[in-house]
ZAMARGU-4260 file (C-alpha; in steps of 0.2 Angstrom, whole numbers, plus 5000, padded with zeros to 4 digits):
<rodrens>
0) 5612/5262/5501 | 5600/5273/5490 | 5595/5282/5505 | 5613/5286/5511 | 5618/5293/5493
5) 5601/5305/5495 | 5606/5310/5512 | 5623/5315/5504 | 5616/5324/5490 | 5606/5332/5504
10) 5619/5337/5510 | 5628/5343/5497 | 5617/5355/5492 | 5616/5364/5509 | 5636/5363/5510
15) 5635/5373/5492 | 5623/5385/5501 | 5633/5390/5514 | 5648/5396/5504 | 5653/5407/5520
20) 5657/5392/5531 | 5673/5387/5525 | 5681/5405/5529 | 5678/5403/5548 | 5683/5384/5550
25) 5698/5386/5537 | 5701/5403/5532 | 5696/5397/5513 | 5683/5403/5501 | 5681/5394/5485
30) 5675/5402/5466 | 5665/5385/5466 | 5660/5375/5481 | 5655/5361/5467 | 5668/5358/5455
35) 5668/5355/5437 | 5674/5335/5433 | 5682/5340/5415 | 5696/5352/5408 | 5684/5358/5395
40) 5670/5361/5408 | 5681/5372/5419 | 5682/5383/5402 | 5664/5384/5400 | 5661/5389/5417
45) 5671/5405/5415 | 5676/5410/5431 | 5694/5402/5437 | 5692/5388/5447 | 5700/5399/5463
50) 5702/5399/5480 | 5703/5415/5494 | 5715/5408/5509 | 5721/5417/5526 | 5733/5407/5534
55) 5735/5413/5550 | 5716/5418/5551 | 5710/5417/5570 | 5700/5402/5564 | 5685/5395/5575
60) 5692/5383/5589 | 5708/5379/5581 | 5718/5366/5588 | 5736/5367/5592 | 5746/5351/5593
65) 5764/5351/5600 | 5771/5336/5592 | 5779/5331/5574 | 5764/5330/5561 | 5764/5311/5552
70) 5767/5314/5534 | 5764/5303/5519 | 5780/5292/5514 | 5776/5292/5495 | 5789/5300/5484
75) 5785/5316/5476 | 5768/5318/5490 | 5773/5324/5507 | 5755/5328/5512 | 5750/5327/5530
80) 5737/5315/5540 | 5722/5323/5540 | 5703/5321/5541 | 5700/5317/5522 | 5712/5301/5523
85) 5705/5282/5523 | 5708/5274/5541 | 5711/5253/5541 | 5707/5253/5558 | 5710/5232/5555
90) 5728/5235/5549 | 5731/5252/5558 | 5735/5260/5542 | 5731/5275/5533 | 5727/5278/5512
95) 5731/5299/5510 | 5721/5305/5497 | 5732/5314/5486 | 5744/5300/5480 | 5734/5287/5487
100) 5747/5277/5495 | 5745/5269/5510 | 5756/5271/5525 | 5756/5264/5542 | 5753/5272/5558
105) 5768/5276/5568 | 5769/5267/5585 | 5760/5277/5597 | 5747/5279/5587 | 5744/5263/5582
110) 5743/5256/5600 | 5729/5267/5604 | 5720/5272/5587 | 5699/5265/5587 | 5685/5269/5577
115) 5680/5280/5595 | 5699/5285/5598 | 5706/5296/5586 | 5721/5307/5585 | 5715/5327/5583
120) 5721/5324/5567 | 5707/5314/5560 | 5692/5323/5568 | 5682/5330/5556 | 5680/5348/5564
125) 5701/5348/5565 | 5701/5351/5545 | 5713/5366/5552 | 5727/5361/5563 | 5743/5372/5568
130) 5758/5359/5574 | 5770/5368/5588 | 5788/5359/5582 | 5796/5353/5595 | 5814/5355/5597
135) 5812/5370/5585 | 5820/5387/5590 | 5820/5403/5580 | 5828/5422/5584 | 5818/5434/5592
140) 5810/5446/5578 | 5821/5457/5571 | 5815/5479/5566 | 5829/5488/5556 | 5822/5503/5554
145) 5827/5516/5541 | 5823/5534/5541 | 5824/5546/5527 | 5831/5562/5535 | 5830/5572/5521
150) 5814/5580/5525 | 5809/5596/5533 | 5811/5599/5553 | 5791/5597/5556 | 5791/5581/5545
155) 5805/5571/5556 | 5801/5576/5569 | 5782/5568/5568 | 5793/5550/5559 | 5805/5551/5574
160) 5792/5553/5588 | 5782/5538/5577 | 5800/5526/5579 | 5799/5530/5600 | 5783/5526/5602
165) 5785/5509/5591 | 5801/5505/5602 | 5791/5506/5617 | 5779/5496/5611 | 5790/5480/5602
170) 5794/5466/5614 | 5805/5467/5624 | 5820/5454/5616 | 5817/5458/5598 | 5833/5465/5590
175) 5833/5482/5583 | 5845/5491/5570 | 5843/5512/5563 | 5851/5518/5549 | 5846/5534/5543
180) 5850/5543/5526 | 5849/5559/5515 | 5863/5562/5503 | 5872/5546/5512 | 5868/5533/5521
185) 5872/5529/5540 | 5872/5513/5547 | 5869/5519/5566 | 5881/5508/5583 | 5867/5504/5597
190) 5882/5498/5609 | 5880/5513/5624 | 5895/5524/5621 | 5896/5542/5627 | 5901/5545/5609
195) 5885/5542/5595 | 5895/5530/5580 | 5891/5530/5561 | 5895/5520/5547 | 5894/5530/5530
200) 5891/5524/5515 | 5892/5534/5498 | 5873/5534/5490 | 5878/5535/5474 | 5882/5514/5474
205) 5873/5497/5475 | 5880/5488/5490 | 5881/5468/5494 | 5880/5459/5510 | 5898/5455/5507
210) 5903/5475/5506 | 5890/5479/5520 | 5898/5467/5532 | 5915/5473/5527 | 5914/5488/5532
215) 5905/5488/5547 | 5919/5475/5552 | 5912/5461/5553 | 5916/5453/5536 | 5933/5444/5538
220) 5939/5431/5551 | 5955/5442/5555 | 5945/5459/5554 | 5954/5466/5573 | 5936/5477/5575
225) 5926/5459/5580 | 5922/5443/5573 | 5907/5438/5566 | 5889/5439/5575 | 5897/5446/5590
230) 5903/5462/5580 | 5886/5463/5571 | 5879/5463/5588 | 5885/5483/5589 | 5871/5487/5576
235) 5858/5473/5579 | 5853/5473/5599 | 5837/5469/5610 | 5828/5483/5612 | 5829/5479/5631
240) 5849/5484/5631 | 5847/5500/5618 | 5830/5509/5622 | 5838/5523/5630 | 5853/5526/5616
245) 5841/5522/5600 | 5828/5536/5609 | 5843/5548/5616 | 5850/5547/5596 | 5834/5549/5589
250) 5830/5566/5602 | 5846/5571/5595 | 5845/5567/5578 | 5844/5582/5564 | 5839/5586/5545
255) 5853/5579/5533 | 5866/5595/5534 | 5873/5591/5517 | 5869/5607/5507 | 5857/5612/5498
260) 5860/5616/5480 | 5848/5630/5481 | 5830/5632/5482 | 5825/5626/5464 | 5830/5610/5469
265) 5828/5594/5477 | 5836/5588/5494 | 5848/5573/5490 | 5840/5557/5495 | 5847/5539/5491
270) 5835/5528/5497 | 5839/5513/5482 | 5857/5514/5491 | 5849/5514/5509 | 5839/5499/5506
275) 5855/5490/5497 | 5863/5493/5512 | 5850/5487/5525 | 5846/5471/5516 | 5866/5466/5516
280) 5865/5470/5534 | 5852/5458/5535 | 5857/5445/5524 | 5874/5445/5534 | 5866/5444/5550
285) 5852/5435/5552 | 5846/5428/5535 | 5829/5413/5537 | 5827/5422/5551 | 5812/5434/5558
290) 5817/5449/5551 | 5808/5465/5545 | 5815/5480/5536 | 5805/5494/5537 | 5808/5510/5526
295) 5801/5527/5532 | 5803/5539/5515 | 5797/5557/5514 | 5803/5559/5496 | 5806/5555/5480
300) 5827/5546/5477 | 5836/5558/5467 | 5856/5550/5469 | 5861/5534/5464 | 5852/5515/5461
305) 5834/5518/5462 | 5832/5535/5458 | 5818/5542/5448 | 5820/5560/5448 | 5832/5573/5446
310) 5838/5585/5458 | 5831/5600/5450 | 5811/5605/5457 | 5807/5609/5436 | 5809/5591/5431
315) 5792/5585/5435 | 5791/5563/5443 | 5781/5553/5429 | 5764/5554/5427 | 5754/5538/5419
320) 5755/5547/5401 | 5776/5550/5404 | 5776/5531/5407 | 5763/5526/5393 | 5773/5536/5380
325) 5791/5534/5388 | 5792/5554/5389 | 5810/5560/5394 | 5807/5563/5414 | 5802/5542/5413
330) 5820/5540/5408 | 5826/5531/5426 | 5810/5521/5429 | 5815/5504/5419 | 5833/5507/5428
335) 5823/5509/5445 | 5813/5494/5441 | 5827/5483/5438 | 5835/5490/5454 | 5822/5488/5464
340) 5817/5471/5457 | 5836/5464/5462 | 5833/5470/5479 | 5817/5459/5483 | 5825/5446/5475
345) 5839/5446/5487 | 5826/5448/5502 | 5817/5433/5494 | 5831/5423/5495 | 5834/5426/5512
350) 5817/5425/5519 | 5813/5443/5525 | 5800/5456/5522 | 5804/5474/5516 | 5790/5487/5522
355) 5785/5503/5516 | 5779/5520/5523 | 5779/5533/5510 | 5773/5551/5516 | 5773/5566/5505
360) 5761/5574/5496 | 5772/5573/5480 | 5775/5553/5474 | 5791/5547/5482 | 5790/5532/5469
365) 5782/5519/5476 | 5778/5514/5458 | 5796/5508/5457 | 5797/5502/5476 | 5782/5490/5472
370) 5790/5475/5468 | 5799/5474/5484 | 5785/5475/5496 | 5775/5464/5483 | 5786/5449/5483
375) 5791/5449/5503 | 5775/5451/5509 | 5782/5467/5520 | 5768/5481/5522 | 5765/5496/5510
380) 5756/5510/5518 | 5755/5530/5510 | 5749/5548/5515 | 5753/5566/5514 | 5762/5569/5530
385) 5772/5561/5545 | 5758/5570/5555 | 5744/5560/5550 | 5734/5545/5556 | 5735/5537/5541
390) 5756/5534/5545 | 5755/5536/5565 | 5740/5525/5571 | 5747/5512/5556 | 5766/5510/5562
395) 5759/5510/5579 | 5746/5495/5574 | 5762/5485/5567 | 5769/5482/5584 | 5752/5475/5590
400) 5752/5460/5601 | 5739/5447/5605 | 5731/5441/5624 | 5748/5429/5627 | 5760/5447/5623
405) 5764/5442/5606 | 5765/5450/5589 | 5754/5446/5579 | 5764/5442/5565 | 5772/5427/5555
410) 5790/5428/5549 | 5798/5420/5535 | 5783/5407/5530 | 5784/5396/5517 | 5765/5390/5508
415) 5766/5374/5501 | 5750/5368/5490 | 5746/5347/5489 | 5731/5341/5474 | 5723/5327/5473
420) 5727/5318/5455 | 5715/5326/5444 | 5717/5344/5447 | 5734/5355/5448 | 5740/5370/5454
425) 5742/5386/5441 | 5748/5399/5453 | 5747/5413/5466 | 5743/5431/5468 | 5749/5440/5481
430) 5761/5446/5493 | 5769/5432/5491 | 5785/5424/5480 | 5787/5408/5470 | 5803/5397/5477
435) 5803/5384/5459 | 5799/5368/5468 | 5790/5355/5456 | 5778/5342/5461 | 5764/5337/5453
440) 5752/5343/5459 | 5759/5360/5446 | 5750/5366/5434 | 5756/5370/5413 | 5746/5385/5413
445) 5753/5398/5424 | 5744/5413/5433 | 5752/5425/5444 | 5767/5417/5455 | 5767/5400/5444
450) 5778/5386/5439 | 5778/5380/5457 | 5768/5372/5472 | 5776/5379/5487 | 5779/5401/5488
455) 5787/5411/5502 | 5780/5426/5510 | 5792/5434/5521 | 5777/5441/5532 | 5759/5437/5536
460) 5749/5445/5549 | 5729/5435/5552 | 5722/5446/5537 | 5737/5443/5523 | 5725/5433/5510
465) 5733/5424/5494 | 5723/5416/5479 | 5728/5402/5472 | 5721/5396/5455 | 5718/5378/5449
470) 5716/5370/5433 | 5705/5353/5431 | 5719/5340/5421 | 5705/5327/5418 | 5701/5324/5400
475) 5687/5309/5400 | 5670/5315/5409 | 5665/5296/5411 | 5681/5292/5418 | 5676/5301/5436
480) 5663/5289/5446 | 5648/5299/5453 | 5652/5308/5470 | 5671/5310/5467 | 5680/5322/5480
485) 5693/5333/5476 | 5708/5337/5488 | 5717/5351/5493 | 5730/5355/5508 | 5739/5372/5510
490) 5752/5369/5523 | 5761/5386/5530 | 5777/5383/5541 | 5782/5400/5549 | 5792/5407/5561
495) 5780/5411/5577 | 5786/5427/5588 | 5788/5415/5603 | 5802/5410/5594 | 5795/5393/5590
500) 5792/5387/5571 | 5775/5382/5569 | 5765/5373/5554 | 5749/5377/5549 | 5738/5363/5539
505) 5722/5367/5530 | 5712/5351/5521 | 5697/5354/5512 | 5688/5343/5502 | 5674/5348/5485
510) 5662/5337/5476 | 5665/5336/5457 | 5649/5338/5448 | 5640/5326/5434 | 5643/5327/5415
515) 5628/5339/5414 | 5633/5351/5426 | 5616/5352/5435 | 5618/5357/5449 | 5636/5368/5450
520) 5629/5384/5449 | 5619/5382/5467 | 5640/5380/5472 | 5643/5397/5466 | 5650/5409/5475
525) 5649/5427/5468 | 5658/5435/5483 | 5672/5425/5483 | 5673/5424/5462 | 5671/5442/5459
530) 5687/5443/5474 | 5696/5430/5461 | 5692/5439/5446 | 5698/5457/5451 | 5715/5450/5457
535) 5718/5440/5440 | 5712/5456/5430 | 5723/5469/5443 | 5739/5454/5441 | 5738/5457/5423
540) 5738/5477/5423 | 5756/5473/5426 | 5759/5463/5410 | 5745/5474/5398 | 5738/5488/5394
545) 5723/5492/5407 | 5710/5495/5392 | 5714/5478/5386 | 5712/5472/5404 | 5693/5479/5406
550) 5689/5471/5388 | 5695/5454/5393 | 5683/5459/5410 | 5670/5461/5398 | 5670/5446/5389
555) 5672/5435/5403 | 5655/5444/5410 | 5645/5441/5391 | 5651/5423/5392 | 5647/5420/5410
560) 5630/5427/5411 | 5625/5420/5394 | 5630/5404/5401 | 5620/5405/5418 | 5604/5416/5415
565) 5588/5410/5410 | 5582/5418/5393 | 5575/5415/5375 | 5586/5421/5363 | 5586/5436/5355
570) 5574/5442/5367 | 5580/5454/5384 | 5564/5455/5391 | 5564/5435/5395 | 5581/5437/5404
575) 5582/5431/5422 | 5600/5428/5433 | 5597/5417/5448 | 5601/5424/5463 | 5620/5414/5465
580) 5624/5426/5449 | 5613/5440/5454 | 5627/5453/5460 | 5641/5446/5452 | 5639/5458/5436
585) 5636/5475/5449 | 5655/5468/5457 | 5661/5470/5439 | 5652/5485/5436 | 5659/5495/5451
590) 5677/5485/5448 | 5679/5495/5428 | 5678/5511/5438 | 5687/5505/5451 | 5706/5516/5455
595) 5712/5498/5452 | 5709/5496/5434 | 5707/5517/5430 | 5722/5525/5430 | 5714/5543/5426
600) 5717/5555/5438 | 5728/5545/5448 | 5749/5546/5449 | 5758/5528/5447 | 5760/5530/5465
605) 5743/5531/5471 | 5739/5514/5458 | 5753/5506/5462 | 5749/5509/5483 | 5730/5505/5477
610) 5734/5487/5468 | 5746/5481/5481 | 5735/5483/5495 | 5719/5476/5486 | 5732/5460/5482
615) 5733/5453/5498 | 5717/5459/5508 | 5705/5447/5512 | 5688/5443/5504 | 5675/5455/5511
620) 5687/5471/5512 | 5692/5466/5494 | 5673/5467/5489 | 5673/5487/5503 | 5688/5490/5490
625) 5678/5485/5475 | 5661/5492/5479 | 5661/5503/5494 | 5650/5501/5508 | 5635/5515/5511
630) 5627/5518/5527 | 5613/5530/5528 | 5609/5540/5545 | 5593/5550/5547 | 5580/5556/5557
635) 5566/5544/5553 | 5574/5525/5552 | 5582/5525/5569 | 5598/5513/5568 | 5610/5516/5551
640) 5605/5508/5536 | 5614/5501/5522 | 5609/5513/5505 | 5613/5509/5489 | 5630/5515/5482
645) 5619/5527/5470 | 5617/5545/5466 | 5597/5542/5473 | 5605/5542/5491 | 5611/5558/5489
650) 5596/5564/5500 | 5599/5581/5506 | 5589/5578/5524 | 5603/5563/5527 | 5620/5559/5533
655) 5631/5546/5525 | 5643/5536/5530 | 5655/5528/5516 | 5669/5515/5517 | 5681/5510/5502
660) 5695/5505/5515 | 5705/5518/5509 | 5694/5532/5516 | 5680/5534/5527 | 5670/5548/5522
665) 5654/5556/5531 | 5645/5565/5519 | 5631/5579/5527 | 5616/5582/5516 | 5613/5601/5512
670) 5597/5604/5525 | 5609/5593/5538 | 5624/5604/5535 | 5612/5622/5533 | 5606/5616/5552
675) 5624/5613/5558 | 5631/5626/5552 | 5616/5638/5561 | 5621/5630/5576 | 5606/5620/5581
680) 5617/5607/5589 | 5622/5615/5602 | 5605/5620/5608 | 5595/5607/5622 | 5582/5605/5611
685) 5590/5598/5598 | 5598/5583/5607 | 5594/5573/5593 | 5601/5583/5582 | 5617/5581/5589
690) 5614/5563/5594 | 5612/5560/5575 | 5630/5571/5570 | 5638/5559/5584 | 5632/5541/5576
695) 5641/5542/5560 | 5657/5548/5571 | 5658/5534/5584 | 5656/5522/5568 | 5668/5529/5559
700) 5680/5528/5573 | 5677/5512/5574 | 5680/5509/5559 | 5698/5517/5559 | 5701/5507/5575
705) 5700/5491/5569 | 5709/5492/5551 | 5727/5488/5543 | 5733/5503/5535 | 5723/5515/5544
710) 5712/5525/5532 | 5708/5542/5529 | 5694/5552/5538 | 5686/5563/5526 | 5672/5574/5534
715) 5663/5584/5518 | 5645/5588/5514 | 5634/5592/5499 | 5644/5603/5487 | 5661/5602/5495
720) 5676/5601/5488 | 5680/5584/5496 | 5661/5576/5491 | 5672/5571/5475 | 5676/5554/5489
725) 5656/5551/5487 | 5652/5557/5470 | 5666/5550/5461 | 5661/5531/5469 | 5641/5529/5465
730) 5630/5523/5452 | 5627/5541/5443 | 5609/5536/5440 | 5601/5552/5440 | 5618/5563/5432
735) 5627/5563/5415 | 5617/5556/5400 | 5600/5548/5406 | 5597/5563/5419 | 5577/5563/5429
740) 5570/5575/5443 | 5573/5566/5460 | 5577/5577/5475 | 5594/5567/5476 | 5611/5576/5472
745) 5614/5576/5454 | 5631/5568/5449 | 5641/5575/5433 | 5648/5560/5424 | 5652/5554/5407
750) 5652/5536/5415 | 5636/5525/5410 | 5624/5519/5425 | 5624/5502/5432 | 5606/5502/5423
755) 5614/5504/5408 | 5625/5493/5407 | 5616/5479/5411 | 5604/5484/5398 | 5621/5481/5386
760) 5627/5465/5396 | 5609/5456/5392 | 5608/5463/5375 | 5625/5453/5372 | 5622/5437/5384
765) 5603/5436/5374 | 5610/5438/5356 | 5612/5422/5345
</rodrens>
């Protein structure tokens, strides 16, 4: 028996160790891989108790199971059989580890269930399991696609040539709907007629799916124009059966002709009435169903609900300071707000996802549009221009399949989280939305999405990452026996493209630690906590003042580090942070300059496009987005090598290839770009030379190849104008205040080094 417990303890300690594993077998990543036993030991620990799951993550060798999963008959549980449970093998029954009641087999398990014989459930390695359910048949997905029309010729037609491209590409029986708008909004006929038909609606009104079905005629029983699905099938139809119409109306389609009201002002554009409008069409037609709505704006809405600008060009859109100190153009942003915030709730409620595409190189007010991307799930993507990459190779990605010709997407997927008795659930953050369903396994304390144990998400593609945070409820450290597990299962129903709902079920189990906490730092995992930490901090930028949010950043760092690290008091020169903590405070560091927390020199656009993407990414292009990845090309080193993010790999005989998901930028020292420019290139001799300009650009293609939105390709040098992507992301060791002579690029900055502030952050953690 002695020997078995050591073997576990063995065990556990390599388990802690390998904090990566859990992410490929379940698509999780824990704060803390060892957990704290006590409520008033989870506070001294600091971080949040957390944890980082995908799920629909292409997960090593999952199995898929196309039968009904056996769930637990207690009432208030509803947990699924899975590896964690207690088997009676004796009295073929089974003890689930959440409400520990037991339950017996069903039938046809219990005739053939041994100790050798097990259902897929129960082995170990099936700790993810995806149930096909039978009997279950769900719509083909459905794209309604709306187009702002109220942009110049070039602009639409780059966004029209986008939407025939994407047709071509989306399955073949997935429905499609257009409705375009400018001063008005037209809800587009599909049915092939020689004449092109139009619904208008006025943009300066709010409309529900009541008036929206009205008026397309398919709202009352007697309505002579068609009853019911049948009549909405004029503006919903496979793309099989209206390819050729949708394309011939797009080649057709102009620029909004409603006049102008002279060059000082604004094209009319209702986009809050153009989305009312699409989600009634949806929530009429297909609501719970596998719907997307997917809003392509080139400009700011000046008419009706939603609006945040005026018509005339010499009203300026807010800027931060406008909304900090509710200035007179920030007069229609609460309005927009509470607009746009109704909208998503609506979509909530009827299980779809809203996405956005925003191109303009003024804001279009996605500051205002947030809410409703955030709380479906739909995607948020902005640029400057139709034309780019950033807006055409995204759309294009959307529309995506897998080997078997799929999408790969989810629709309509409901999370739902099951504890075991002596933790709970506090919350989400996330691309996701709380559906109120109490259980007990929810939390008091509330973070994020709380109040519940079960959210909705109205899209999730094999990247879409939610956290969830958990709170320890047990009071008594003696009253948890040594080696006590915690449990925790995430079940995801969804709505597969092959038109089959589908459950996912993810069980993972923790070891609570002793009263002494010994041995719960080696279960540390700073990756996966600094994720956790940053999308607590960027949830509550939406409730407080930023400044107050890097404070609370800062205290939560003193506290942490004076609660890990090895020192004598009073005395920095004896501090020492194992290597679980080493990096944490550098994630931290790189997070307070972050675009994330910072709103200087950013519009509310820009941070609001910025926090929602960094809300639902998963955890190692969370940490690209925190601290950017540096890879440094040169002459001497042969393959690329990862640099500091410093001002010291400034080199001026280097190339450098930076990545903070948003932008890939190849930066040209000035002897490298003094060389190009001469030409030497081009010249046989130099084949190197030219071998070396081509590396960082077959990465970077790479890099743009294989990423959700796409990002921007910046290629700049030494002294250019766009360097400002490098300079304004390093470690300013060698600029600003604490300045030496290196040969490296010197960076300008009132911002203090990484060296210094850890100089402050042991000064504090020391001090008794």
């Amino acid at each position: 028996l002695k020997l078995g417990s050591k073997c576990a303890r063995e065990r556990a300690k390599v388990a802690a160790m390998d904090v990566r594993s859990g992410e490929a077998i379940n698509g999780t990543r824990m704060s803390w891989n060892i957990w704290p036993s006590t409520r008033l030991d989870a506070t001294r620990i600091v971080v949040p108790l957390g944890c980082l799951y995908t799920p629909l993550k292409a997960t090593e060798s999952l199995t898929l199971l196309e039968y009904e999963p056996v769930i637990c008959r207690a009432r208030d549980c509803g947990a699924v059989l899975n590896p964690c449970c207690f088997v009676d093998f004796h009295s073929k029954s089974w003890t689930c580890p959440f409400c520990l009641q037991r339950n017996a087999f069903p039938a046809h398990y219990a005739e053939h269930i041994t100790e050798v014989h097990l259902p897929a459930e129960l082995v170990p390695v099936c700790s993810t399991i995806e149930y096909i359910i039978p009997q279950s048949v769900c719509s083909p997905p459905v794209f309604l696609l709306v187009l702002d029309i109220a942009v110049i010729e070039e602009e639409l037609d780059q966004a029209k040539d986008s939407l025939q491209q994407s047709l071509a590409m989306m399955p073949q029986n997935a429905l499609v709907g257009f409705i375009t708008y400018g001063a008005m909004v037209y809800v587009h006929e599909l049915a092939s007629t020689a004449l092109p038909k139009a619904y208008a609606f006025r943009g300066a009104k709010e409309y529900s799916a009541q008036q929206v079905a009205y008026q397309l005629g398919f709202g009352q029983k007697n309505d002579p124009r068609g009853v019911g699905s049948q009549a909405a099938r004029r503006f919903l139809m496979p793309v099989a059966e209206c390819e050729f119409t949708l394309n011939s109306l797009l080649d057709d389609l102009t620029r909004d002709a409603w006049p102008l009201g002279g060059h000082d002002r604004r094209p009319f554009r209702c986009t809050g009435a153009a989305l009312s409008v699409a989600v009634g069409l949806i929530e009429a037609t297909c609501p719970q169903s596998s719907a997307r709505i997917t809003l392509v704006v080139g400009g700011p809405c000046n008419v009706g609900p939603g609006m945040v600008v005026g018509e005339e060009l010499a009203e300026t859109i807010r800027s931060h300071l406008d909304l900090q100190k509710d200035n007179a153009n920030a007069k229609y942003t609460k309005k927009a707000l509470k607009f746009y915030t109704s909208l998503a709730t609506r979509a909530v409620s009827s299980g779809f996802a809203v996405d956005i595409f925003a191109c303009s190189l003024d804001q279009v007010g996605l500051y205002e549009m947030k809410v409703v991307a955030d709380k479906t799930g739909g995607y948020m993507v902005m640029s400057d221009s139709f034309s780019m990459g950033v807006f055409k190779d995204s759309f294009r990605k959307m529309f995506d399949c897998d080997e078997a010709g799929y999408l790969q997407l989810g629709f309509n997927a409901k999370i739902e989280v099951f504890t075991s008795r002596e933790f709970k659930c506090c919350g989400a953050v996330g691309g996701l939305s709380s559906l109120g369903k109490r259980s007990p396994a929810v939390a008091e304390q509330e973070i994020g999405e709380g109040g519940t144990c079960q959210w909705v998400a109205g899209s999730l593609d094999r990247n879409t990452t939610m956290a969830f945070y958990f709170d320890i409820t047990n009071q008594q450290a003696n009253s948890m026996p040594s080696n006590k597990q915690s449990y925790l299962q995430f079940q995801t129903s969804y709505l597969h493209p092959s038109g089959r709902k589908r459950l996912r079920v993810t069980t993972v189990s923790h070891r609570y630690t002793d009263a002494n906490m010994a041995d719960i730092a080696t279960g540390f995992d700073q990756e996966a906590a600094a994720v956790i930490m940053a999308r607590f901090a960027v949830h509550k930028c939406e409730n407080e003042d930023p400044h107050d949010v890097l404070r609370w950043i800062d205290r939560m760092l003193i506290r942490l580090v004076a609660k890990f690290a090895d020192y004598r008091r009073d005395e920095p020169s004896s501090f020492n942070l194992s290597p679980e903590f080493a990096i944490f405070p550098q994630f931290m560091y790189h997070l307070r300059r972050s675009n994330f927390l910072q709103t200087f020199g950013t519009s509310p656009d820009e941070t609001a496009y910025y926090r929602t993407i960094f809300l639902r990414e998963n955890t190692m292009n969370s940490l690209v987005m925190i601290q950017p990845a540096l890879l440094q090309y040169s002459f001497e080193e042969g393959p690329p090598q990862p640099v500091l993010l410093d001002t010291c790999s400034l080199k001026p005989d280097v190339i450098l290839l930076m990545d903070d998901f948003f932008h890939v930028v190849i930066w040209r020292g000035e002897k490298i770009q003094a060389w190009f420019d001469q030409g030497y290139q081009e010249k046989e001799e130099y084949a190197n030379f030219k071998a070396l300009l081509q590396a960082p650009a077959a990465d970077a293609k790479q890099i743009l190849g294989d990423r959700f939105p796409v990002p921007k390709f910046v290629q700049t040098n030494a002294g250019g104008s766009q360097a400002r992507f490098v300079t304004s992301k390093v470690n300013p060791s060698n600029g600003g205040m604490n300045s030496g002579n290196t040969d490296s690029t010197a960076v300008l900055t009132d911002d203090v080094s990484l060296k210094v502030f850890m100089e402050h952050l042991i000064r504090l953690a020391v001090q008794s």
